[in-house]
N, C-alpha and C positions, 0 to 999 in steps of 0.2 A: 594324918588325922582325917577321919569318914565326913565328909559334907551330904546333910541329909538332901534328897533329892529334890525338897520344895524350896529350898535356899539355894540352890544351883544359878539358877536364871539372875537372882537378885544379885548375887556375888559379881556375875558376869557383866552384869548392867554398872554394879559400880565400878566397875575396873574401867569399862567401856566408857562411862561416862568422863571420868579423871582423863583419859587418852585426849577425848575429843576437846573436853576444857586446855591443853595444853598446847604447845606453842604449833602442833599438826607434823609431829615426826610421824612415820610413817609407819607402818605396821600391818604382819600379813594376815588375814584372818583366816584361822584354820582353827575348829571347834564339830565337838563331835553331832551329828544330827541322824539320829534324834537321839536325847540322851538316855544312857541307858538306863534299863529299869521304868521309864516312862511311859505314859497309854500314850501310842503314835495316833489317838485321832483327836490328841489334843494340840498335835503340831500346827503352825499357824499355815494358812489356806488365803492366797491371796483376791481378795475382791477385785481391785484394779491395779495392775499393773504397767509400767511404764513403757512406752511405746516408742519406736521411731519417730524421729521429731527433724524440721529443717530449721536451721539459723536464717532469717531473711535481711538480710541487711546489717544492721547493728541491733537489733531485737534478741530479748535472753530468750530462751523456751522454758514452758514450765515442766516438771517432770510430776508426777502423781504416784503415790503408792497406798497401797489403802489392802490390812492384812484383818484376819479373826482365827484365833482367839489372839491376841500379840498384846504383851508386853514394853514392847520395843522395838524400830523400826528407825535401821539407817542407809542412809546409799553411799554406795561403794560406785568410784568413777575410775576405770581406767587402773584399777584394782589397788588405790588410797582412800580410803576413807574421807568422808566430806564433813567438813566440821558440823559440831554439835549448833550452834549461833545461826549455821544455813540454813538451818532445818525448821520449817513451821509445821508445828503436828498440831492436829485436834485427837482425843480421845472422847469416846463413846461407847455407849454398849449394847451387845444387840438384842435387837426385841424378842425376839422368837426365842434365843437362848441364852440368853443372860451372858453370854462370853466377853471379855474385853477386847474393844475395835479401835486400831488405830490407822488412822489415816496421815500422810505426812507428802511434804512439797518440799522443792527445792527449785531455783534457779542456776540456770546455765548458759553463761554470757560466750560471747563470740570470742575474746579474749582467751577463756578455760579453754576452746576448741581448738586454737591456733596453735597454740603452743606443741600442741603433739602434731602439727599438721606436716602430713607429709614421710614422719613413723611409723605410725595408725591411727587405726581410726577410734574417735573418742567413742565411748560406750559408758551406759552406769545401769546398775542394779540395784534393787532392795535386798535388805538383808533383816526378815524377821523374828523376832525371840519370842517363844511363850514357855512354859511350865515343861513339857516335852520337847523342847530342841530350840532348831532354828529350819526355817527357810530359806531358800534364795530365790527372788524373781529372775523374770526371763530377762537378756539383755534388752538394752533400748539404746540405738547408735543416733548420735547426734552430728547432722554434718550439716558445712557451710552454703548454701544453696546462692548458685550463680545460674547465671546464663550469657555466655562469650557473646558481642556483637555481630560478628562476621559470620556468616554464613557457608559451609565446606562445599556445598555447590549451590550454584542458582540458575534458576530456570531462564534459558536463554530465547531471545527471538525465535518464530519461527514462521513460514509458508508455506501450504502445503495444497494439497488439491483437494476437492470433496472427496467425502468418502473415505478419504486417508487416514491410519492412523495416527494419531498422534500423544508424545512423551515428553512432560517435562520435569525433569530431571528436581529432585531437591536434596540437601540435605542438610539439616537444622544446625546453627551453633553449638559445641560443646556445651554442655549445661547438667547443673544436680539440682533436682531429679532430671530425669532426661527429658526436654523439649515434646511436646504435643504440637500436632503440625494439622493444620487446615488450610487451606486454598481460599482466595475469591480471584473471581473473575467480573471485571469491574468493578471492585469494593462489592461484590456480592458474594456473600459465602456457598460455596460448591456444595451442594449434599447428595452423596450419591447413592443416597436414599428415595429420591426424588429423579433422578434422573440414569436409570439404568445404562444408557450410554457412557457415563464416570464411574471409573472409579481410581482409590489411593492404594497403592502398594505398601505393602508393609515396611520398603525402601522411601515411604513416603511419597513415589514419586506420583503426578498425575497424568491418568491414561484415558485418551476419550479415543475408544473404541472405532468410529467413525465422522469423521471430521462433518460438521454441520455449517452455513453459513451462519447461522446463529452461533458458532462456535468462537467468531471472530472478535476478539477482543482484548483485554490487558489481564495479565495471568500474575497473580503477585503469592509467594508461599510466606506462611509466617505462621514462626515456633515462637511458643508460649509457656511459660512454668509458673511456677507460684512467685516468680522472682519478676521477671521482667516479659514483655512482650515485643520480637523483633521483624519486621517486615523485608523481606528480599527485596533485589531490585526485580523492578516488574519486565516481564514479559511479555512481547506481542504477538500473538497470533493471529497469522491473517489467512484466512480459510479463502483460496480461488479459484476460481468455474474457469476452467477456457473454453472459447464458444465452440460451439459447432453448428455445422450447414443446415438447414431445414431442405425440407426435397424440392427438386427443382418441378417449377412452373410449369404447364404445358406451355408448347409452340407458341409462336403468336400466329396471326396471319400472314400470309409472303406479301413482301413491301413489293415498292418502285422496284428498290435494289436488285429483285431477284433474290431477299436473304430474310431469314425469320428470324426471331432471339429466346430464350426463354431466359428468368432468372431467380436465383435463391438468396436467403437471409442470414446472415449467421446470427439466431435467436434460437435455436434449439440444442442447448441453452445461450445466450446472450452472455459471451465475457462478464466477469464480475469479480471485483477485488482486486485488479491486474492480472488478471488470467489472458492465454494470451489469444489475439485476434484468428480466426477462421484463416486457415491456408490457402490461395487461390482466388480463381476469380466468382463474381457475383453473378455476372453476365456472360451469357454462350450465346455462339452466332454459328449462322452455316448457309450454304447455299439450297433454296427449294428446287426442290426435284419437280414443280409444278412444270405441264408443259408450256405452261404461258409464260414461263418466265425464261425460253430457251433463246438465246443471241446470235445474231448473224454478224457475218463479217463487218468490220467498221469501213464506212466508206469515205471518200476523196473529202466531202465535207467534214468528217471526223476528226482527221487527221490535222485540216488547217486550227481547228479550233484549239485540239492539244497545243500545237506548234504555240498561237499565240498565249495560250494561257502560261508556257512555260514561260516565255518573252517578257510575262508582267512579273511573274514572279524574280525573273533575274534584275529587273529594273528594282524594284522594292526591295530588293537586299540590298543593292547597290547604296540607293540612299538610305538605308540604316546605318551600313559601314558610316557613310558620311558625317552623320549626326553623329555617331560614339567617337569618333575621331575629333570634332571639335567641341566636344563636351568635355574630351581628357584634356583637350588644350586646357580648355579654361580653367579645369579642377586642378590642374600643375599650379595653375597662380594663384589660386586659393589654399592651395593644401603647404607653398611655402611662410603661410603666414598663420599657420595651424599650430601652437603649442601642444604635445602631447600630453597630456597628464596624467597618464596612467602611471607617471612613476610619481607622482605628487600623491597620490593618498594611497590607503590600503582596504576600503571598504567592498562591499559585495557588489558598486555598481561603480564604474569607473566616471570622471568627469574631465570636458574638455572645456579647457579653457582659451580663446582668441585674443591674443595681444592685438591691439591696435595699429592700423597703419599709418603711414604719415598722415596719407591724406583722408583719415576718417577722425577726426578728435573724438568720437562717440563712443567707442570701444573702448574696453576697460585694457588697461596698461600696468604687466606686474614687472619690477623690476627682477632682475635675479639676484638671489641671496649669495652673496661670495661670502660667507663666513661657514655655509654649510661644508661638511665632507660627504665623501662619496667612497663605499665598500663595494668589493666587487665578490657578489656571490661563488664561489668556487669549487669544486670537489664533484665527484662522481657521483650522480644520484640511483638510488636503485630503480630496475629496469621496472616500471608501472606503463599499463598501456598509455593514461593521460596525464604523465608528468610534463611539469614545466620543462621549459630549454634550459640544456645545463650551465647558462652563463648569463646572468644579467646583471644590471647597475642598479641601485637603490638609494636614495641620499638617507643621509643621516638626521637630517632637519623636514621641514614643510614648508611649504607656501600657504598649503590648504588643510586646517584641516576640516574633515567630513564627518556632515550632520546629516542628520536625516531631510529627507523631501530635498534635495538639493540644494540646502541652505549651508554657506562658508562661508570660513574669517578669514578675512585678510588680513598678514600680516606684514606692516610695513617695518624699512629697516635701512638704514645706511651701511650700504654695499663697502665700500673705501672704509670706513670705519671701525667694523665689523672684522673685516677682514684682519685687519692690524693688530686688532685684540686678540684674535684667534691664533696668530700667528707670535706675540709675544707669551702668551698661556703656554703653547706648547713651548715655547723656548727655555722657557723657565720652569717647566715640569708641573705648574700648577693649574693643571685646565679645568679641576674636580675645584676648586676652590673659589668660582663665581657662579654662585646658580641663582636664579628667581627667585623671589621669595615673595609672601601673600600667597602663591596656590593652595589648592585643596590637596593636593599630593606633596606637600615639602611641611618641613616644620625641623624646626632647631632648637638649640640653647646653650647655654653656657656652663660648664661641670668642672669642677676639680675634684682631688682625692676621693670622696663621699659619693664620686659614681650617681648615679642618675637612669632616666627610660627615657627614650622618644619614640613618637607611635604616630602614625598618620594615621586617624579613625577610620573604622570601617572597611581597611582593609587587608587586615590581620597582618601587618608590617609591622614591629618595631625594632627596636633595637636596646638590648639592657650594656649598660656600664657600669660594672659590678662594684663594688669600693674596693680603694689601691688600684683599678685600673690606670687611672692616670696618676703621673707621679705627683709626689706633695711639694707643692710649691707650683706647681702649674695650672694653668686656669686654658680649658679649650673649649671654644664657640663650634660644637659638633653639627651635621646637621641628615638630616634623610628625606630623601629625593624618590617618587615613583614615577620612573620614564614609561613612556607609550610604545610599545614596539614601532612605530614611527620614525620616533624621535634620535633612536638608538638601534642602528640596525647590527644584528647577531651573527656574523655568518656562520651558516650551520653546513657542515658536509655530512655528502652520504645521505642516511636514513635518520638525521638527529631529529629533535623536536623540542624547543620551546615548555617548560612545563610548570614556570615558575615565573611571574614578573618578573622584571629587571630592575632592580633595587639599584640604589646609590646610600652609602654612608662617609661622609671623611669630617675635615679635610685630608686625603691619603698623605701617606710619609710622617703622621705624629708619631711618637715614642709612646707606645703602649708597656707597663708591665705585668697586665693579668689579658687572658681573653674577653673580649667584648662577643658578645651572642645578637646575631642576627635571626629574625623571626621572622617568614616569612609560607606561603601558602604554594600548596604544589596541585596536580590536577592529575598526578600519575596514580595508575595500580601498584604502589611495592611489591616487586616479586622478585629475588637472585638471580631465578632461573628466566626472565622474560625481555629487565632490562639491566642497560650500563648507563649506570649514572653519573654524570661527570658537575661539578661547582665548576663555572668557568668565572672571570678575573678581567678588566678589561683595563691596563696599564695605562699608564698617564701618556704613551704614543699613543692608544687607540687601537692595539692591537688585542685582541684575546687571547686569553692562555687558559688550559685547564690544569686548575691549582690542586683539584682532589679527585680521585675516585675512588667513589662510596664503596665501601666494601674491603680496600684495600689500602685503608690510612696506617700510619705508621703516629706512632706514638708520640715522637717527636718533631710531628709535622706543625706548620702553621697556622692548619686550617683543621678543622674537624667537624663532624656535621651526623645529628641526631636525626634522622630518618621518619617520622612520625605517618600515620593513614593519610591525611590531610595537611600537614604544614613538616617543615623541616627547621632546624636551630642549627645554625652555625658557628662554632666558635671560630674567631681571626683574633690575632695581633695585628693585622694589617687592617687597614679601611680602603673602600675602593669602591667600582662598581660587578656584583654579582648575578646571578643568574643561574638558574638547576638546569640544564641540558640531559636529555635521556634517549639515547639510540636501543631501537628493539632488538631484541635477542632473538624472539621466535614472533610467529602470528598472535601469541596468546598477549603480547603486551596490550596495555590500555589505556588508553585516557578518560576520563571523567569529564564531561558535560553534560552543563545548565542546560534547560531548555526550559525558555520564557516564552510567554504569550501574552505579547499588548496591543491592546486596542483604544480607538480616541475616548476618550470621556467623553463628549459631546458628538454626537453625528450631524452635522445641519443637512449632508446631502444623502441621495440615495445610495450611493457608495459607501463601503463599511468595510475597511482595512485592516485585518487580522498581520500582524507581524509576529512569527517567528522565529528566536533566538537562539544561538546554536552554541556557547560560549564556554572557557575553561570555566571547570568548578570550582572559582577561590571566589575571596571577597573584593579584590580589587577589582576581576571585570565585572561584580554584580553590579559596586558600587556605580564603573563606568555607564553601564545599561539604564540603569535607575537613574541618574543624572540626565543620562540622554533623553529617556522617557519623557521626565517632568519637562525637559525643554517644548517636546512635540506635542505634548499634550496627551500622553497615554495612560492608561492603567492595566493592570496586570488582572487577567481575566477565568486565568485557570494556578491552581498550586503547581509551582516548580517541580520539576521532576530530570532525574540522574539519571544518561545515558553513557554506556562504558562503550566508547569508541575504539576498535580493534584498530592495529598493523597489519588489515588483512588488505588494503589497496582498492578497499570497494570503497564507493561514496557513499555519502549520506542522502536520504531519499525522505520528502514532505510532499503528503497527498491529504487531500480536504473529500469527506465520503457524506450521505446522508442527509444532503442540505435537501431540505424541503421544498420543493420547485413550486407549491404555490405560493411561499410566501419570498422567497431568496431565487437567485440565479448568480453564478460562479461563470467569473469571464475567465477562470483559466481555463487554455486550450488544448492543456495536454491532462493525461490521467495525473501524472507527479512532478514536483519539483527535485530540482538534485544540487547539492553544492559537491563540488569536486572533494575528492581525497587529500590532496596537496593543499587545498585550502585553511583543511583544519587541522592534519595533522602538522603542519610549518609550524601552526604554534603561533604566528607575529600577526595576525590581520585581527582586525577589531570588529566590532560589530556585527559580523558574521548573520546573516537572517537571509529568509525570504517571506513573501508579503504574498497572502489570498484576499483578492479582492472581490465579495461579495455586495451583489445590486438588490436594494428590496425594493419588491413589484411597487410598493406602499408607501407612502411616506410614514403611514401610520403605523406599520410593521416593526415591532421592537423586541420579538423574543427572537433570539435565537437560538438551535438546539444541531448539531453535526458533530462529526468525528473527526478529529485532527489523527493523521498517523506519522510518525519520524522510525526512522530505521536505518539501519546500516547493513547494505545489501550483504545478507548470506551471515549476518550479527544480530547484536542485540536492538532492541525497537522498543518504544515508548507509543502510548496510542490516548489523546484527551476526548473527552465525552466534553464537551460545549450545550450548556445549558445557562443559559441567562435571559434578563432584558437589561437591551443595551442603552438604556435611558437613564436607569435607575438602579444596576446591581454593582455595589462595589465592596464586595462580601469577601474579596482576594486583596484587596486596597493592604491591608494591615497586616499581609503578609512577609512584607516590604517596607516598613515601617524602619527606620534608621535605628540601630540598637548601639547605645550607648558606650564604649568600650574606652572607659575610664574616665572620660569628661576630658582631661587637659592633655593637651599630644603631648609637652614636654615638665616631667616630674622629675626635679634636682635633690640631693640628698637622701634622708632617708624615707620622705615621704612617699620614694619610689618602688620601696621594698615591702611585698608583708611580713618576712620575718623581722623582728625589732631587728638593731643594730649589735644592743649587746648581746640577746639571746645568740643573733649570730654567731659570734666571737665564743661564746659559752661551748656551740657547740661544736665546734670548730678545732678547740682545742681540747676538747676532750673526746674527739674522734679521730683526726688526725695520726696520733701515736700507734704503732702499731700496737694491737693486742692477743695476749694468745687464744684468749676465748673467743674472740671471732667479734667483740661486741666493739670493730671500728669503723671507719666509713666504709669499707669493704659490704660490710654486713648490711649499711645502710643502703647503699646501689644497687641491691640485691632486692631489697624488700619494696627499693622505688621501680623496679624493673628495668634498672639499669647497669646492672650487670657486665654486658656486651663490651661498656666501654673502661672496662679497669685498667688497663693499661694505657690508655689517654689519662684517664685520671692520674692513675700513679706518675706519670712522668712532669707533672706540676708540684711545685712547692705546696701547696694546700690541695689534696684530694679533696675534702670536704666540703670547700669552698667552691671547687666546680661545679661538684654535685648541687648545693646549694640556689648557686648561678642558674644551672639549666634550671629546678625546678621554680625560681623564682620566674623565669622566662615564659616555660607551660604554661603555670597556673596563673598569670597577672590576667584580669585582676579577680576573678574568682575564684581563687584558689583557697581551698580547707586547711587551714594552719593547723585544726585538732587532728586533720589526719598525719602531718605530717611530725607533731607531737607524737602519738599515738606509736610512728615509723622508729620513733628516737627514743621514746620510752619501751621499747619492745628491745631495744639491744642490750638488756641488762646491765648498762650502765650503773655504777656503783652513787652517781651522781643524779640523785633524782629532782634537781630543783635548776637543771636546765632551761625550761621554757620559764623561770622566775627570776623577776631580778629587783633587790632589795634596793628599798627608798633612798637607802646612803648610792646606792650603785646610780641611780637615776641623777 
């Protein structure tokens, strides 16, 4: 039967419309355009069309279509049809030609996109009807727009001479759309627009033509998108003159001597930045060729006078010798009543302490601790020009320990007593099983079956006990301990390094039956290829053992351990005391350090005491610092700032530039300060600083304005711009501010978990099972970006509960339970009332 051609479109529309009212089966559209026998200039002509669009976060996007002359107007995504109920249309008509205009919108959630992600890429089109056909609009592709944190290179330290070229390297995080990249140099934006001497490579990198002493400063790259905005670590460049001679002087006039001098400056130009000093001497001398100054023979009287001058001179040695000989006497009977103490603390400045003699009762008298022990460092260290000596002694305990300005506690202790304890502890294997208790680094409690958390605030330590970890029927008083590298010496061979506090949890030897996850903070760069990471173990003899290496766990191990940028999660059966150890692979290894800057709150005197801090990147030596502080009376004067300290064997190097001499004067006497290599990368010393001590002319003198520089010879380098009044600015005060990290250190039951109990259990057992669709906790680890570790997982009686485990561990306590719905509602679980659980269930 002939369908007349004005009826065509309407037929088509009600077919169309019945499809889209139905339950969204799927169907291809293929229709003929333009139809025949129709005027092609009454085909529909799109006004606006739907454009490229990014997802930002969780936000839908809108799409627009808007046709004339049209009838009808739908979008097709990914080539299905979008239901009729999405679609918000207005209809109008247009003024010049009376045609029918339709315009139409749709949403498009983050959800629609994901699903094809990773197949291709989502797209949608209009697809317009009028009287003469149809049209199709242009595609319009919709994607998820990110930007990676990490950065593929950063711009590193550099020195360089004037004049010189100089390149810092950059290249922006992974990111949709791709990363826009600009430069400051000291929080000032680079435009090299303004400055002919810069410019950016199309590699992003930046290139200043000829190095300027104005060039000298902190270089930071940071890429930007519609999503997120990410700042590099900063860069120091320090732009240096070395000096050179000015020309030399005339003659002077010829002396007594018979000899004239002239002399020159090294000011043309004057050393600057560490540039290095003028070669040679300042001062020339020579004999005059005047005739007045020509000498005769020395005569009979000449010769006696040498004779006796030498005669005084040998008498005057003679009683020098004299005096150093009985001055070593007497320093022998002083120096046997000298306690050393450089192995009593581990601080930047060593202290000596004088036991008292019989016969002085005025002298302070420390007993000696016999319950401490004593490690003995051992192993071959690699060949460094100023390494320590490859053998010393260290105790395991303290006498002292060290405060700033020379202030320490003494700790008293019954020697005979002590000792007896110590020595029945170890007898009986339980030495982890009496520790302190009230410190600011320990906290415990009591848990059975229903598992529990313990957390020592503020210092991203804790430790999760999952339910079922401990068996039912048993009740254990667990506890966690943060030691000082002091207190607990490490021994590390070779090229090891300290990267991770030294944690305690037990009591050790309880009957565990799920893994317990230790939580704790690292200061390493992750890298395969840089370092080897080792979990080391410290037995109830005292001995260490390494229990894991990362990279190369075995499924049915003990121990296993999730590797994070900033902290690592342990799982054990066992309890004990741990510790992360990392020996470098190449030069490119790194470590991550704080660097603080305190000064007093109050100055009463002309002296004004800049401390700088050199410390791992975790929260327990902030916390150490910040504690210290408040004891001395300090506050924190500039924003913290991250230096990646290399295994290149160079020191660390701290110089103070630009103080204003009329108003300050700097007693240090040399250009820089230096803490040794071995100091920081050992990993175990605490407090780690060095101190500029600036005098103002004034008492009334309170702004101060200089440049602090830190750097790692031939690495990376940090540089602070100091701008305050030191009376009244404490505008850094609240950067430091104690942040709250859950309120109560020990949370028993369930009120330790964000996932409910039985949601747990819900989902546990409806992921658990294998599936063939993929939609089991397989799928789930996958989507948590845990992947890596399925084969740990699977060799547990509950995969899912691992998984679980770790991500309760990450996220406490702010962790997004919609997302991790959103993770479990995305595996097409047949079972949609997972995160619900009914009033009878409660």
């Amino acid at each position: 039967m002939a369908v007349r051609p004005g009826l065509w479109p309407a037929l088509l529309g009600i077919v169309l419309s019945a499809w889209l009212r139905g339950s969204g089966a799927q169907q291809s559209a293929t229709m003929a355009n333009p139809v025949p026998g129709a005027n092609p200039d009454l085909l529909p002509h799109f006004l606006v069309e739907p454009e490229d669009v990014y997802i930002v976060k969780n936000k839908p996007v809108l799409l627009v279509c808007k046709a004339v002359p049209a009838t009808q107007i739908f979008f097709k995504c990914n080539g299905e049809w979008v239901r009729q109920v999405d679609h918000v249309i207005e209809r109008s008509t247009d003024g010049s030609s009376g045609l029918p205009t339709m315009e139409v919108r749709i949403n498009v959630s983050r959800q629609q996109v994901e699903k094809v992600f990773g197949l291709e890429e989502y797209w949608c089109q209009c697809v317009a009807w009028s009287s003469s056909g149809t049209t199709k609009s242009q595609k319009a592709y919709i994607r998820i727009a990110y930007l990676r944190k990490n950065f593929e290179q950063e711009p590193l330290a550099k020195e360089v001479s004037l004049e010189q070229g100089i390149v810092l390297p950059c290249r922006p995080p992974e990111g949709i759309p791709p990363a826009e990249v600009e430069w400051l140099r000291n929080e000032d934006l680079v435009d090299p627009s303004l400055d002919p001497n810069v410019y950016i490579t199309r590699e992003h990198s930046l290139v200043v033509r000829q190095a300027r002493l104005a060039d000298t400063a902190n270089y930071t790259c940071v890429a930007k998108n519609i999503v997120a905005r990410r700042r590099s670590a900063s860069a120091a460049v320090i732009v240096y003159v070395d000096g050179s001679w000015s020309p030399w002087s005339k003659w002077s006039a010829c002396g007594l001597d018979c000899t004239h001098w002239r002399s020159r400056e090294c000011s043309d130009p004057a050393p600057r930045n560490g540039g290095e000093e003028c070669q040679g001497a300042d001062l020339d001398s020579r004999n005059c060729t005047s005739d007045l100054c020509v000498h005769t023979a020395s005569g009979p009287e000449d010769v006696a006078l040498y004779v006796g001058l030498i005669a005084v001179a040998v008498c005057l040695l003679l009683l020098l010798l004299v005096l150093i000989l009985v001055y070593c006497r007497k320093k022998e009977g002083l120096d046997s009543d000298v306690a050393d103490s450089s192995i009593l603390t581990s601080g930047f400045q060593p202290v000596s302490i004088k036991p008292s003699k019989a016969d002085n009762p005025h002298l302070l008298t420390i007993q000696p601790d016999l319950s401490t022990t004593t490690t003995t460092y051992q192993g071959s260290l690699c060949s460094r020009q100023d390494g320590p000596s490859p053998k010393f002694q260290l105790t395991n305990g303290h006498l002292l320990s060290p405060l700033g300005g020379g202030r320490h506690t003494l700790h008293h202790s019954s020697p005979t007593s002590e000792a007896e304890e110590f020595v029945s502890r170890l007898s009986t294997q339980s030495y982890f099983r009496s520790l302190p208790r009230g410190t600011s680094n320990m906290t415990y409690g009591t848990f059975n079956f229903l598992g529990g958390r313990l957390m020592i605030p503020n210092t991203g330590i804790s430790l999760l006990i999952p339910p079922d970890a401990i068996p039912r029927g048993k009740i254990y008083e667990i506890y966690l301990t943060l030691h000082k590298p002091e207190d607990v010496r490490l021994p590390l061979a070779g090229c090891q390094t300290l990267l991770s506090p030294i944690v305690s949890c037990g009591p050790p030897g309880v009957l565990l039956t799920r893994p317990v996850i230790l939580a704790m903070d690292h200061c390493g760069e992750p890298s395969p290829d840089s370092w080897s990471l080792r979990l080391k173990k410290q037995s109830c003899e005292g001995s260490w053992e390494d229990v894991l290496h990362l990279g190369e766990e075995a499924p049915s191990h003990l121990y296993y351990c999730q590797l994070e940028a900033s902290a690592c999660y342990i799982f054990t059966e066992q309890l004990g005391r741990f510790a992360l150890v990392g020996e470098a692979l190449s030069v490119a290894a790194a470590k991550r350090l704080k660097l603080l800057l305190f000064a007093p709150v109050a100055c009463t005197s002309l002296e004004y005491n800049i401390r700088v801090y050199c410390l791992h990147d975790t929260h327990d030596a902030l916390k150490e610092v910040v504690q210290l502080e408040k004891q001395l009376g300090g506050q924190l004067i500039q924003e913290p700032r991250v230096l990646h300290f290399k295994d290149s064997y160079h020191n660390l190097r701290l110089s103070i530039h630009d103080v204003p001499s009329s108003l300050w004067k700097s007693k240090l006497l040399v250009s820089y300060q230096e803490i040794p290599f071995y100091h920081i990368w050992n990993g175990t010393q605490q407090y780690l600083h060095c101190t500029f001590t600036l005098e103002r002319v004034s008492p009334s003198t309170s702004d101060l304005a200089c440049k602090l520089w830190v750097w790692q010879v031939e690495g990376d380098g940090q540089s602070f711009n100091i701008n305050f009044n030191i009376t009244k600015d404490t505008r850094f005060a609240e950067l430091l501010a104690v942040e709250s990290e859950g309120g109560v250190p020990a949370l028993v039951g369930p009120s330790a978990f964000k996932i409910p109990f039985l949601i747990r259990q819900k989902i546990i057992s409806s992921l658990d099972p294998p599936c063939s669709r993929g939609a089991d906790w397989r799928t789930l680890a996958q989507k948590l970006h845990l992947d890596s570790h399925l084969s740990f997982f699977a060799s547990k009686p509950s995969p899912t509960a691992m998984i679980l485990n770790l991500w309760e561990a990450r996220h406490f306590p702010n962790g997004n339970l919609s997302q991790l719905a959103a993770a479990v509602a995305g595996l097409g679980q047949p079972d949609a009332g997972l995160f619900t659980v009914s009033e009878a269930e409660c």
